[in-house]
CHARMM-style PDB file with segment names, atoms N, HN, CA, C and O in Angstrom:
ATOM      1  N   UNK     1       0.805  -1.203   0.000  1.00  0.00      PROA
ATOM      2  CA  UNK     1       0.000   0.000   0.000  1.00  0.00      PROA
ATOM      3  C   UNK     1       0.841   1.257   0.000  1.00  0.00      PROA
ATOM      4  O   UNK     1       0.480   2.289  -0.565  1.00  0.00      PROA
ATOM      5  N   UNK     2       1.950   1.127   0.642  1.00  0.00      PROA
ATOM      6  HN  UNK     2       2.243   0.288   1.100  1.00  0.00      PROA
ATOM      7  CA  UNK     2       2.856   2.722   0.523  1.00  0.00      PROA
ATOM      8  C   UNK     2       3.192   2.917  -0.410  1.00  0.00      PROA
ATOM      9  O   UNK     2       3.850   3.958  -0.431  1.00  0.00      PROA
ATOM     10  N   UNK     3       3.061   2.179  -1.848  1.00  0.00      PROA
ATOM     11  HN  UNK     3       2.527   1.334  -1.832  1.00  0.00      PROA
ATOM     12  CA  UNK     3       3.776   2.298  -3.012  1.00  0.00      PROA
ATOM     13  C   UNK     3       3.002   3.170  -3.769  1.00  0.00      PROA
ATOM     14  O   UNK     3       3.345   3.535  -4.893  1.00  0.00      PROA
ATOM     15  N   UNK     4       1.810   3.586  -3.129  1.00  0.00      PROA
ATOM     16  HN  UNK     4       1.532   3.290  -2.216  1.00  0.00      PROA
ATOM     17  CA  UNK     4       0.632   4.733  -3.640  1.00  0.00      PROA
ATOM     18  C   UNK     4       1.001   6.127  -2.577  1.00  0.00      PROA
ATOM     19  O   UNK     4      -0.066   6.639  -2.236  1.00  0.00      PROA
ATOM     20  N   UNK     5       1.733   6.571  -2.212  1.00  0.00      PROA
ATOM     21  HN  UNK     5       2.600   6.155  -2.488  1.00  0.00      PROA
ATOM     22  CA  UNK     5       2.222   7.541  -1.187  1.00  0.00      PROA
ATOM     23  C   UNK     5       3.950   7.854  -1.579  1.00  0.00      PROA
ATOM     24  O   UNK     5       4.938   7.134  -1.726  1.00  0.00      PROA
ATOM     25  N   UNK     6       3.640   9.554  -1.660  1.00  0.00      PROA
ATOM     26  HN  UNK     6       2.838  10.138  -1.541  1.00  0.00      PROA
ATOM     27  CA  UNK     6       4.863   9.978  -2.028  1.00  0.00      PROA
ATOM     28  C   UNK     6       5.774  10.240  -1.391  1.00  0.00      PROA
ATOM     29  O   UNK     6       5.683  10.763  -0.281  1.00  0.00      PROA
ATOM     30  N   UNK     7       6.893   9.920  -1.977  1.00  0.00      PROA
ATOM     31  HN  UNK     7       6.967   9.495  -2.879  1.00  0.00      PROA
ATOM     32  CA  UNK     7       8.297  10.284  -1.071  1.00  0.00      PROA
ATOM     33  C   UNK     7       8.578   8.350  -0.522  1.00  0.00      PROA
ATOM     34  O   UNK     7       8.084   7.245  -0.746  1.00  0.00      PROA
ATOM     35  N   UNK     8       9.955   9.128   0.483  1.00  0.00      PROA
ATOM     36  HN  UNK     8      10.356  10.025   0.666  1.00  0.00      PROA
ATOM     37  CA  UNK     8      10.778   7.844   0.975  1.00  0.00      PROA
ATOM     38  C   UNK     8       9.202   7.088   2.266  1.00  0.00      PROA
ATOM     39  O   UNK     8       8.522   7.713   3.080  1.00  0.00      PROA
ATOM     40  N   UNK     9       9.175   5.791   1.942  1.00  0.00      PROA
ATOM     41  HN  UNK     9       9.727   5.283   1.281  1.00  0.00      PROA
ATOM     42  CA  UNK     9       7.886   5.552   3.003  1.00  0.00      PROA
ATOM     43  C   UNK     9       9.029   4.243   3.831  1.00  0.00      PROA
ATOM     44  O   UNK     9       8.444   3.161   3.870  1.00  0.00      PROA
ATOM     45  N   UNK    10       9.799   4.211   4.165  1.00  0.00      PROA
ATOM     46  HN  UNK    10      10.274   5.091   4.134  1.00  0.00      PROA
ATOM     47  CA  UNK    10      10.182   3.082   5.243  1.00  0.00      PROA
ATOM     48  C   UNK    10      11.813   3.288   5.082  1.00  0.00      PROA
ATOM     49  O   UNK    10      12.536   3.392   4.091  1.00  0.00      PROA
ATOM     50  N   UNK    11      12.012   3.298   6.200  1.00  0.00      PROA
ATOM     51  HN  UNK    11      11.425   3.214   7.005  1.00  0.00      PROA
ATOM     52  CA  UNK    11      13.605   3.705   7.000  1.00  0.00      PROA
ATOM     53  C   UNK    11      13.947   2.621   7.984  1.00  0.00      PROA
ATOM     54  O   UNK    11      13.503   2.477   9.123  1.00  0.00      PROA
ATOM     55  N   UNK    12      14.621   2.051   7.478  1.00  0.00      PROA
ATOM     56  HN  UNK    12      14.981   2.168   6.553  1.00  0.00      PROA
ATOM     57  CA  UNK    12      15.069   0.470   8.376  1.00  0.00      PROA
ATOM     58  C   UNK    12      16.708   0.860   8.928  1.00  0.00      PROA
ATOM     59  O   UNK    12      17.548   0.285   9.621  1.00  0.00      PROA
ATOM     60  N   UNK    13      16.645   1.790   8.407  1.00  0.00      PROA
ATOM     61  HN  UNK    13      15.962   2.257   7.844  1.00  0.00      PROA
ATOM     62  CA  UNK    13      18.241   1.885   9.146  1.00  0.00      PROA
ATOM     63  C   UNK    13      17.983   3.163  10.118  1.00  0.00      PROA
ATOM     64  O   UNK    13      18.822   4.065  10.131  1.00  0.00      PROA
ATOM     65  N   UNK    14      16.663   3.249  11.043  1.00  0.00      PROA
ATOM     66  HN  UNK    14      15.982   2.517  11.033  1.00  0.00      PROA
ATOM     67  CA  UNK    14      16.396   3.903  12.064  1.00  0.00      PROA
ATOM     68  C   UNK    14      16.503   2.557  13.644  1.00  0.00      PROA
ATOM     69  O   UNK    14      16.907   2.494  14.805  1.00  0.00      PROA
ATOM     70  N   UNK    15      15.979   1.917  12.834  1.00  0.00      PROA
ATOM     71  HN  UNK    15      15.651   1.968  11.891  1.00  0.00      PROA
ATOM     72  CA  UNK    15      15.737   0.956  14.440  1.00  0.00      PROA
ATOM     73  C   UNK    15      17.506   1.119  14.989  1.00  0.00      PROA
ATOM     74  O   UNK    15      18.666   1.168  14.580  1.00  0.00      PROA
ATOM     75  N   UNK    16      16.408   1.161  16.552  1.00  0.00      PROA
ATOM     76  HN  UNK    16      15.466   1.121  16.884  1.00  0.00      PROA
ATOM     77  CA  UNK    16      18.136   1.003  17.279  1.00  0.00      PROA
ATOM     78  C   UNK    16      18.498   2.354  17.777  1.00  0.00      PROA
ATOM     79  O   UNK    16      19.244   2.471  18.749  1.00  0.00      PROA
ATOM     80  N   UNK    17      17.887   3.616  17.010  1.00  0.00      PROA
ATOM     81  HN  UNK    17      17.281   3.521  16.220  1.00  0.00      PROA
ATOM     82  CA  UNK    17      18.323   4.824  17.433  1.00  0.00      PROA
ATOM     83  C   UNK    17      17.342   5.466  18.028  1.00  0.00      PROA
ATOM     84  O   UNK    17      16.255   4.997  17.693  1.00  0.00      PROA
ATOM     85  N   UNK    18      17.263   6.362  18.786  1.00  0.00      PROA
ATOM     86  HN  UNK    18      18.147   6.743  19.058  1.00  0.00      PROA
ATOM     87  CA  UNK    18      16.553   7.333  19.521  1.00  0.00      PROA
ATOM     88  C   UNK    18      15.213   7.603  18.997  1.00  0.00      PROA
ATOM     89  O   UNK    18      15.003   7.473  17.791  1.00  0.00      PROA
ATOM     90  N   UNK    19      14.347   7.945  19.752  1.00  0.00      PROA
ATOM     91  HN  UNK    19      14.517   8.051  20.731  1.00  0.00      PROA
ATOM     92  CA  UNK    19      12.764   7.982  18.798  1.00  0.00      PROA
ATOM     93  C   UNK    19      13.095   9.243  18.293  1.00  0.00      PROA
ATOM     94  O   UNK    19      13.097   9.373  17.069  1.00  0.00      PROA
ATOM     95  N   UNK    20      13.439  10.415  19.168  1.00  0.00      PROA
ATOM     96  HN  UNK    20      13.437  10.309  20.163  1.00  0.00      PROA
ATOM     97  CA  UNK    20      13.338  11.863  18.593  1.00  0.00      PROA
ATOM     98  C   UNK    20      14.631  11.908  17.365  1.00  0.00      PROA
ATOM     99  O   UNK    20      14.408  12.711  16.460  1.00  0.00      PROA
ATOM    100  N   UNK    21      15.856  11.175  17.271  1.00  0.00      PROA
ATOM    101  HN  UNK    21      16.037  10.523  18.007  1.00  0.00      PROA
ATOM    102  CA  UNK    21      16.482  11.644  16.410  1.00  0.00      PROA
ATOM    103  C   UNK    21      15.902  10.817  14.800  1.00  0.00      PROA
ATOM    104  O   UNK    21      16.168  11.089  13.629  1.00  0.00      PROA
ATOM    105  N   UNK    22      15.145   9.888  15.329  1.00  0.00      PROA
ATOM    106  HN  UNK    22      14.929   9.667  16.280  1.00  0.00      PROA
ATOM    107  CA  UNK    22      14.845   9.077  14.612  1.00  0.00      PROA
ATOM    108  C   UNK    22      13.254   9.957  13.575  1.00  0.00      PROA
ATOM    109  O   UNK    22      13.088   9.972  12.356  1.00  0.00      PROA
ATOM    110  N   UNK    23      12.653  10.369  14.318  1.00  0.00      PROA
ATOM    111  HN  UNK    23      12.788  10.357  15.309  1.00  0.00      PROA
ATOM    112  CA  UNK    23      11.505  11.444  13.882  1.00  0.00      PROA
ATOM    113  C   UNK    23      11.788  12.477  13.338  1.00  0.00      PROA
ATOM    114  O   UNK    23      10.994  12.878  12.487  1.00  0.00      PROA
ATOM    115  N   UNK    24      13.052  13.310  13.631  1.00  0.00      PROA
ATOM    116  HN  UNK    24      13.697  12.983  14.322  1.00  0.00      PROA
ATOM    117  CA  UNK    24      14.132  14.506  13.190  1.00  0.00      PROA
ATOM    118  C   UNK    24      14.627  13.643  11.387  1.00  0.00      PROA
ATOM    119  O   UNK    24      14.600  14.404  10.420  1.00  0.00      PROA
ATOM    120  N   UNK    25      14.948  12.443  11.185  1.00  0.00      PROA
ATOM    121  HN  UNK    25      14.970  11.825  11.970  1.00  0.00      PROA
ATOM    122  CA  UNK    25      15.170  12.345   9.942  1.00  0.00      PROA
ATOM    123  C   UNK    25      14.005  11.435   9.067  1.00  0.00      PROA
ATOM    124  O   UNK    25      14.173  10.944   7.951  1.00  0.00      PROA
ATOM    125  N   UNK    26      13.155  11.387   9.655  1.00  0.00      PROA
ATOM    126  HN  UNK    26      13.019  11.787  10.561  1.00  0.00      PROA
ATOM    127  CA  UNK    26      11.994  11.185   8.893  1.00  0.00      PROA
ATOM    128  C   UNK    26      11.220  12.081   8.251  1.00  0.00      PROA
ATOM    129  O   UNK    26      10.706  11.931   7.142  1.00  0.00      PROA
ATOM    130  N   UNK    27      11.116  13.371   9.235  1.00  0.00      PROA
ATOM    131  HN  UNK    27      11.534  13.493  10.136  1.00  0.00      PROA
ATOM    132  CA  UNK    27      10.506  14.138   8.750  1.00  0.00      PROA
ATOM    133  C   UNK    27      11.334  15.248   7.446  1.00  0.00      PROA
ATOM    134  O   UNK    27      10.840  15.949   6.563  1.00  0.00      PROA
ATOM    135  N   UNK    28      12.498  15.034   7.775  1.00  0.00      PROA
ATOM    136  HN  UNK    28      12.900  14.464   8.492  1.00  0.00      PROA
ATOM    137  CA  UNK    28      13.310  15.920   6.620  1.00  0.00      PROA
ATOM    138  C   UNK    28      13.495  14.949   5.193  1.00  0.00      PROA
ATOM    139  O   UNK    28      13.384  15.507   4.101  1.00  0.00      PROA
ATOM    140  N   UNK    29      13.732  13.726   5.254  1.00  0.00      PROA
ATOM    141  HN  UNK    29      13.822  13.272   6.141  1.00  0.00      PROA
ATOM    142  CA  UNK    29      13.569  13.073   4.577  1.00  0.00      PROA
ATOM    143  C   UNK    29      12.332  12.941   3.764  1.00  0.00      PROA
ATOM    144  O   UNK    29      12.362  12.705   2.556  1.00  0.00      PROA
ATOM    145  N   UNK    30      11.305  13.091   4.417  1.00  0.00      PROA
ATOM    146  HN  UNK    30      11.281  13.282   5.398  1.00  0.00      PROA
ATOM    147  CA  UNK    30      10.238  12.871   3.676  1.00  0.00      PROA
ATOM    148  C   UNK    30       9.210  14.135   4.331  1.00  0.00      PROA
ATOM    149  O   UNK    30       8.847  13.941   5.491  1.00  0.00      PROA
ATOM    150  N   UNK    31       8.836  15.121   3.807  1.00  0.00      PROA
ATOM    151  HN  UNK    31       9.131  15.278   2.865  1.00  0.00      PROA
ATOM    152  CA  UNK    31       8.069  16.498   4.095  1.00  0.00      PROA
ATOM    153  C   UNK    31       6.539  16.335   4.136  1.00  0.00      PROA
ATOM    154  O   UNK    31       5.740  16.995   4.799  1.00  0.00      PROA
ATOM    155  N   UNK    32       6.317  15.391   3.348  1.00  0.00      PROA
ATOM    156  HN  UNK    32       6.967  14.855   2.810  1.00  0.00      PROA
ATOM    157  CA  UNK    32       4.658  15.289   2.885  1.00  0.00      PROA
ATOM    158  C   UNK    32       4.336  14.512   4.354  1.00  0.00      PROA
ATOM    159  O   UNK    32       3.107  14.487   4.431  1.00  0.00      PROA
ATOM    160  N   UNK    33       5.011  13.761   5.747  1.00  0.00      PROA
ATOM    161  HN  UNK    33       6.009  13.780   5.684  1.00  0.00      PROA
ATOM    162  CA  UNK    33       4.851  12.905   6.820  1.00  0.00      PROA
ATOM    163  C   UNK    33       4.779  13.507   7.963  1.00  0.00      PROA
ATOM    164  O   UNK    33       5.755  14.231   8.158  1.00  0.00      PROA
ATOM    165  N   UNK    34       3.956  13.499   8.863  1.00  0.00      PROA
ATOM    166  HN  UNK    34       3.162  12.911   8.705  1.00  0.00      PROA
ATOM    167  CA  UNK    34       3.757  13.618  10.155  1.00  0.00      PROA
ATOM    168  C   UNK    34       4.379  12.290  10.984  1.00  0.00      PROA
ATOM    169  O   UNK    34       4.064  11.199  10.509  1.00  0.00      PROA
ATOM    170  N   UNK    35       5.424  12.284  12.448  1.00  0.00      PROA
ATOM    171  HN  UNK    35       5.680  13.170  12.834  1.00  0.00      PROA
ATOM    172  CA  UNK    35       5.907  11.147  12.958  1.00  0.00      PROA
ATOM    173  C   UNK    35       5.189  11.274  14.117  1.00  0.00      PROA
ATOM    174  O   UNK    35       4.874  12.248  14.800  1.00  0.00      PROA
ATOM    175  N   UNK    36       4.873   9.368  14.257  1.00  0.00      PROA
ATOM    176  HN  UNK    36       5.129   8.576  13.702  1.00  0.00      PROA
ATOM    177  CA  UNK    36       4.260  10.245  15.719  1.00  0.00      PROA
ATOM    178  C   UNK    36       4.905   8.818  16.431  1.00  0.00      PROA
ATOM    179  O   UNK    36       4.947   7.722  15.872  1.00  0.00      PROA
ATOM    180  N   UNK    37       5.433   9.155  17.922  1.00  0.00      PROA
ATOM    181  HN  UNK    37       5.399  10.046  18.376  1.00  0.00      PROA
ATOM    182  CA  UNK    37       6.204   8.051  18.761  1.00  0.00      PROA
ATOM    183  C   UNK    37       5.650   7.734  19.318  1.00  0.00      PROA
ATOM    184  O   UNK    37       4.866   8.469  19.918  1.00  0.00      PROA
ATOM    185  N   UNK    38       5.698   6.175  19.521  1.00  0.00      PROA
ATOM    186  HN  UNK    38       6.335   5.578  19.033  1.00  0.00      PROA
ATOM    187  CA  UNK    38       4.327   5.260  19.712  1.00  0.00      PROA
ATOM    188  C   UNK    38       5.104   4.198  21.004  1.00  0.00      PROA
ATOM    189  O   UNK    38       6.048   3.542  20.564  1.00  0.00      PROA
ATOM    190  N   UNK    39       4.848   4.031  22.210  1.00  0.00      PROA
ATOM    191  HN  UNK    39       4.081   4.564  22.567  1.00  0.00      PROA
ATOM    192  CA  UNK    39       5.152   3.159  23.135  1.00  0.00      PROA
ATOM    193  C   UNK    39       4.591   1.405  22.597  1.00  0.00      PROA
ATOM    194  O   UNK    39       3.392   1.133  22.540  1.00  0.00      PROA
ATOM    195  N   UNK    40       5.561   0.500  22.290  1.00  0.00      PROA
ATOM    196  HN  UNK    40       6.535   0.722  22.336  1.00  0.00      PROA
ATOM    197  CA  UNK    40       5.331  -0.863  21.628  1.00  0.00      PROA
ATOM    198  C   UNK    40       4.271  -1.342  22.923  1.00  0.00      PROA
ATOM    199  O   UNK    40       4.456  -2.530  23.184  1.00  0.00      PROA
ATOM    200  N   UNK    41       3.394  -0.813  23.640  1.00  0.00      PROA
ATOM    201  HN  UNK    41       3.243   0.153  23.428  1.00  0.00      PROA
ATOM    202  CA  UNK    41       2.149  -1.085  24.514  1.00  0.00      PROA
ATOM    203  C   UNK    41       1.038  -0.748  24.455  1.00  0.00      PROA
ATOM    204  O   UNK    41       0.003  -1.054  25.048  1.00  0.00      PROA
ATOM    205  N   UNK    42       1.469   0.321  23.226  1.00  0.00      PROA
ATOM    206  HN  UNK    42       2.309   0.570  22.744  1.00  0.00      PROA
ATOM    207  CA  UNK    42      -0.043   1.028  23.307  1.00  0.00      PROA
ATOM    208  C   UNK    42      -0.877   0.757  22.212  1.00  0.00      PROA
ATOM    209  O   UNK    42      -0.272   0.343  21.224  1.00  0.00      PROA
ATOM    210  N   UNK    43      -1.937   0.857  22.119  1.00  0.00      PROA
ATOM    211  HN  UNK    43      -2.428   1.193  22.923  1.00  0.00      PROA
ATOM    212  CA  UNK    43      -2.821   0.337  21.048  1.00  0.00      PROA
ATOM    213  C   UNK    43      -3.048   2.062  19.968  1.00  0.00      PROA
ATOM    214  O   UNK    43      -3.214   3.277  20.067  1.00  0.00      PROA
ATOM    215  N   UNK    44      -2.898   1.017  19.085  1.00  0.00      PROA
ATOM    216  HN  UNK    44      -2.763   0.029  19.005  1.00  0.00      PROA
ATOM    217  CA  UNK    44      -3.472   2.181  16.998  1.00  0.00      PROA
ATOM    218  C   UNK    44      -4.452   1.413  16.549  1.00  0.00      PROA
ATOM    219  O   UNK    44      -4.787   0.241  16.719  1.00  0.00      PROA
ATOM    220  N   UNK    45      -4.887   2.421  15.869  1.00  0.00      PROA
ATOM    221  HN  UNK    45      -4.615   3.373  15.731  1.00  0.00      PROA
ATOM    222  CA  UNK    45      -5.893   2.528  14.662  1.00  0.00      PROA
ATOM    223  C   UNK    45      -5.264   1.928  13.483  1.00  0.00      PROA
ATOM    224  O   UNK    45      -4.159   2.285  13.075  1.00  0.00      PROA
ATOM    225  N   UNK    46      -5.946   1.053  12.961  1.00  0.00      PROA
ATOM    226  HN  UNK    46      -6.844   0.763  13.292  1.00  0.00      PROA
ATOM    227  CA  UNK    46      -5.962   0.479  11.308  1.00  0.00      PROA
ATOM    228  C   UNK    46      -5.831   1.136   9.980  1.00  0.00      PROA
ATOM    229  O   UNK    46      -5.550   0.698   8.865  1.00  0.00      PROA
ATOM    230  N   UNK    47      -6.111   2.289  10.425  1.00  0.00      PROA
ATOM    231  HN  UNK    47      -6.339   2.644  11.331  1.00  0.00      PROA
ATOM    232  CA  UNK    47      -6.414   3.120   8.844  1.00  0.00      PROA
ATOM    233  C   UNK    47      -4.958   3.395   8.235  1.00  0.00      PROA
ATOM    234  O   UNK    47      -3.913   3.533   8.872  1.00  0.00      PROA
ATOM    235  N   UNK    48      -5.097   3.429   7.186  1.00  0.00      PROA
ATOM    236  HN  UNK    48      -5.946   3.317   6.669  1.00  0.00      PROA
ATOM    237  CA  UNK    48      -3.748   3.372   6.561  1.00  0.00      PROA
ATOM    238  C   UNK    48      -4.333   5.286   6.066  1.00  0.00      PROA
ATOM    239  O   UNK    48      -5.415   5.805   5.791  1.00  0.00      PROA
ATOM    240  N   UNK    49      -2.633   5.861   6.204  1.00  0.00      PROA
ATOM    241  HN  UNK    49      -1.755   5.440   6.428  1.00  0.00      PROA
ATOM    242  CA  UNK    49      -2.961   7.035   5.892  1.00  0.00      PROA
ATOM    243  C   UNK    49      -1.231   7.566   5.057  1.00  0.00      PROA
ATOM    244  O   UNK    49      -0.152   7.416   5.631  1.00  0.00      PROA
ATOM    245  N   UNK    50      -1.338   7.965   4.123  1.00  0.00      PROA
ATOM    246  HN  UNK    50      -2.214   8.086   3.657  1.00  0.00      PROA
ATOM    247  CA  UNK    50       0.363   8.606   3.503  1.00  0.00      PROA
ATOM    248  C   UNK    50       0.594   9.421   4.147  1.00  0.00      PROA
ATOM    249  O   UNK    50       1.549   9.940   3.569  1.00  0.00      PROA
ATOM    250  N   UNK    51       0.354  10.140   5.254  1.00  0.00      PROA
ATOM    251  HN  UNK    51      -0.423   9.719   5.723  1.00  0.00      PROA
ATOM    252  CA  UNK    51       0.703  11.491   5.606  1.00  0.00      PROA
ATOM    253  C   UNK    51       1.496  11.182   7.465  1.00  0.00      PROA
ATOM    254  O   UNK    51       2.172  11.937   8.164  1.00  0.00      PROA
ATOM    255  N   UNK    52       1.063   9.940   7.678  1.00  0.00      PROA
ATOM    256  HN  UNK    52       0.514   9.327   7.110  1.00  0.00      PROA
ATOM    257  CA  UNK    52       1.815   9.301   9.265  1.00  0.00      PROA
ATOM    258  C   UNK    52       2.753   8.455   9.228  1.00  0.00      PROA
ATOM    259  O   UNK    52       2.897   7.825   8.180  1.00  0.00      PROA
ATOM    260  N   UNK    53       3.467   8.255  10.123  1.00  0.00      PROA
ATOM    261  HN  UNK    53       3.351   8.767  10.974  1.00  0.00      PROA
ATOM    262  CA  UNK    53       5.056   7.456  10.502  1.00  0.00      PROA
ATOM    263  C   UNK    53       4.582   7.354  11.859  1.00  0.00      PROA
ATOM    264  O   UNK    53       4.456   8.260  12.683  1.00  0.00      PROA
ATOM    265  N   UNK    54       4.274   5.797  12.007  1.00  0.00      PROA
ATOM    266  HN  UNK    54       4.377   5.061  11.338  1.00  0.00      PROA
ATOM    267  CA  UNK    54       4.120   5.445  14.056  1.00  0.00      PROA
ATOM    268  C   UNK    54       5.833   5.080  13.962  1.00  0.00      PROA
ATOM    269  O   UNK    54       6.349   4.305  13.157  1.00  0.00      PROA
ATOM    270  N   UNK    55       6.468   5.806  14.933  1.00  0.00      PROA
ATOM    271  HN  UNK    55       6.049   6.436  15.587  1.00  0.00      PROA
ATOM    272  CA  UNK    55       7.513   5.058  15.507  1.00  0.00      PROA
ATOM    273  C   UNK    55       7.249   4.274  16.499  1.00  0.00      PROA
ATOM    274  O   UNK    55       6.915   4.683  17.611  1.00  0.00      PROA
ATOM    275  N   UNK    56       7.374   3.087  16.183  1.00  0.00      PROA
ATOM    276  HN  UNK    56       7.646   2.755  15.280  1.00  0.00      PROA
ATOM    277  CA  UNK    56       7.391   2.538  17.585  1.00  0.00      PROA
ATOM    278  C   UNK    56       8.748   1.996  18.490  1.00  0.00      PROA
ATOM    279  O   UNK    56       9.714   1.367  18.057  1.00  0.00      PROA
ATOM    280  N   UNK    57       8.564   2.322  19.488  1.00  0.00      PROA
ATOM    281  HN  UNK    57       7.780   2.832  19.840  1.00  0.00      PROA
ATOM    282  CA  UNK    57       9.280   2.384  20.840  1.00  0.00      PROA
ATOM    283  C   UNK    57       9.701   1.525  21.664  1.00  0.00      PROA
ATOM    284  O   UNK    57       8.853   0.649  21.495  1.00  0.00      PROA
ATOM    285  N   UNK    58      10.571   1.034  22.632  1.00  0.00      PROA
ATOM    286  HN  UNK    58      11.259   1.746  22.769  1.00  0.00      PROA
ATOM    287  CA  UNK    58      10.446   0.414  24.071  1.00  0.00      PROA
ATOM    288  C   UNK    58      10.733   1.668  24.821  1.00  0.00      PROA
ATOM    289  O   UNK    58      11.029   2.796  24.427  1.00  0.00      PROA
ATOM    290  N   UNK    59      10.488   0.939  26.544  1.00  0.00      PROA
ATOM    291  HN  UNK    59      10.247   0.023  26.864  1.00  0.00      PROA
ATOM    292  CA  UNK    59      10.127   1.636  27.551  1.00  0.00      PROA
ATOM    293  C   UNK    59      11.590   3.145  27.511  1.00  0.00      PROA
ATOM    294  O   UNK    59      11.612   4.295  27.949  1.00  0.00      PROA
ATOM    295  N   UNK    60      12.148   2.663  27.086  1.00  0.00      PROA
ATOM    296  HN  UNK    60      12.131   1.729  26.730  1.00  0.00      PROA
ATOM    297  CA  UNK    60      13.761   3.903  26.774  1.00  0.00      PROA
ATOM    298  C   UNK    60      13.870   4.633  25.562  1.00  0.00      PROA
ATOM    299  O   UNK    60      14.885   5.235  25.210  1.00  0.00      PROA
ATOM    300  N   UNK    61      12.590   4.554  24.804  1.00  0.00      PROA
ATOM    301  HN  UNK    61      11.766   4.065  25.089  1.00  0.00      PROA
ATOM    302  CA  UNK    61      13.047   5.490  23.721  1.00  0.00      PROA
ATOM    303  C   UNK    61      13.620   4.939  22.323  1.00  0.00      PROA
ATOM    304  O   UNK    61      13.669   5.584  21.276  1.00  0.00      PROA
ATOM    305  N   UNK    62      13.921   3.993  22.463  1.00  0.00      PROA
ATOM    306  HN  UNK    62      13.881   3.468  23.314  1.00  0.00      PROA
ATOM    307  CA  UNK    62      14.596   3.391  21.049  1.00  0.00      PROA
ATOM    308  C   UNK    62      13.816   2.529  20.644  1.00  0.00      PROA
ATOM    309  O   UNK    62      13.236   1.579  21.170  1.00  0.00      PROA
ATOM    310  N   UNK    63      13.907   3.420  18.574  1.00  0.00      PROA
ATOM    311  HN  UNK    63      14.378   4.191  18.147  1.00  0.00      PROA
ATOM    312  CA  UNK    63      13.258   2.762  18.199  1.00  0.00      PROA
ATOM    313  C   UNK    63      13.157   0.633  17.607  1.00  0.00      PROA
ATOM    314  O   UNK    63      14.067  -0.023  17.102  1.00  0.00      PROA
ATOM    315  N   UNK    64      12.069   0.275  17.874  1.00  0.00      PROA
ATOM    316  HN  UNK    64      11.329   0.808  18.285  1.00  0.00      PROA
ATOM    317  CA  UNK    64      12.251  -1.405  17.510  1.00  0.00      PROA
ATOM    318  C   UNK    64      11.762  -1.917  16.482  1.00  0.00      PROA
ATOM    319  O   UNK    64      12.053  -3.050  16.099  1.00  0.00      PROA
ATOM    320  N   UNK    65      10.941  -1.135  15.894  1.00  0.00      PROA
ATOM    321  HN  UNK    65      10.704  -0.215  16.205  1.00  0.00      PROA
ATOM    322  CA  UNK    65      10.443  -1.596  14.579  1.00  0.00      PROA
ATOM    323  C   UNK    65      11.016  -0.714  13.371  1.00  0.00      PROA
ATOM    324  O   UNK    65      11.682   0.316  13.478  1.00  0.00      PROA
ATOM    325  N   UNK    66      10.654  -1.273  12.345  1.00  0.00      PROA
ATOM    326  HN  UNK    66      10.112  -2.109  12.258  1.00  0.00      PROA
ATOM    327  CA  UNK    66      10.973  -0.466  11.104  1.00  0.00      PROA
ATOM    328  C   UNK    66       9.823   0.789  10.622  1.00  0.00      PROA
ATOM    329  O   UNK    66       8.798   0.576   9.973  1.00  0.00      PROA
ATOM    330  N   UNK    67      10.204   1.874  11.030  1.00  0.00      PROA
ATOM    331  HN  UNK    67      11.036   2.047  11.557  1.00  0.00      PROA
ATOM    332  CA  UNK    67       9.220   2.844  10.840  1.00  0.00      PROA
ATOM    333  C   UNK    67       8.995   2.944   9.297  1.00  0.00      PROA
ATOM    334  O   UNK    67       9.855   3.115   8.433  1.00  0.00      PROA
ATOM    335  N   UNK    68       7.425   2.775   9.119  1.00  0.00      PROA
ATOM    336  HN  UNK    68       6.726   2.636   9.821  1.00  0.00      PROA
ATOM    337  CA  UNK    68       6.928   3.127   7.786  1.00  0.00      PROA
ATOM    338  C   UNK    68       5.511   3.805   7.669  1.00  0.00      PROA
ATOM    339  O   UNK    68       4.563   3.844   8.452  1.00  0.00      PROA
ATOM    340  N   UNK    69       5.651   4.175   6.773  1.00  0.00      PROA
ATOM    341  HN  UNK    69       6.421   4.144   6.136  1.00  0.00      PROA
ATOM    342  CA  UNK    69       4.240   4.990   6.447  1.00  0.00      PROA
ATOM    343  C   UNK    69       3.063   4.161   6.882  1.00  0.00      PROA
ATOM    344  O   UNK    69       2.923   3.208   6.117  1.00  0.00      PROA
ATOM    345  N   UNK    70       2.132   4.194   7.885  1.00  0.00      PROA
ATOM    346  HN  UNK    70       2.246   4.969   8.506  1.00  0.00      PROA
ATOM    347  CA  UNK    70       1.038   3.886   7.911  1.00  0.00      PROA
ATOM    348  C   UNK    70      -0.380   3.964   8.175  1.00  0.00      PROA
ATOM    349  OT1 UNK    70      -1.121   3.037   7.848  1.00  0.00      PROA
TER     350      UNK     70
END
């Protein structure tokens, strides 16, 4: 589905680093995206949208998944 959404949609060479520095090059990287940092506990919504990036988190801030457009 991100292959219908413009710009860079998935950054795998974020996991591992900081949520905020990690949101700092998502958003310059890709302008058309809102990031939003997501605790790997908390519950999302389904809707697929081009304009969001969930980072998701552990309890310290670093990110564990591969942030992508969703």
């Amino acid at each position: 589905m991100a292959s219908i959404c413009k710009g860079k949609s998935s950054w795998p060479e974020l996991v591992g680093t900081r949520a905020q520095d990690a949101a700092a090059i998502i958003e310059r990287e890709n302008s058309l995206v809102t990031t939003i940092i997501m605790y790997d506990t908390c519950p999302a919504t389904l809707d697929f949208r081009c304009d969001r990036v969930r980072i998701w988190v552990d309890c310290s801030g670093t990110v564990i998944q591969v942030p992508v457009i969703t």
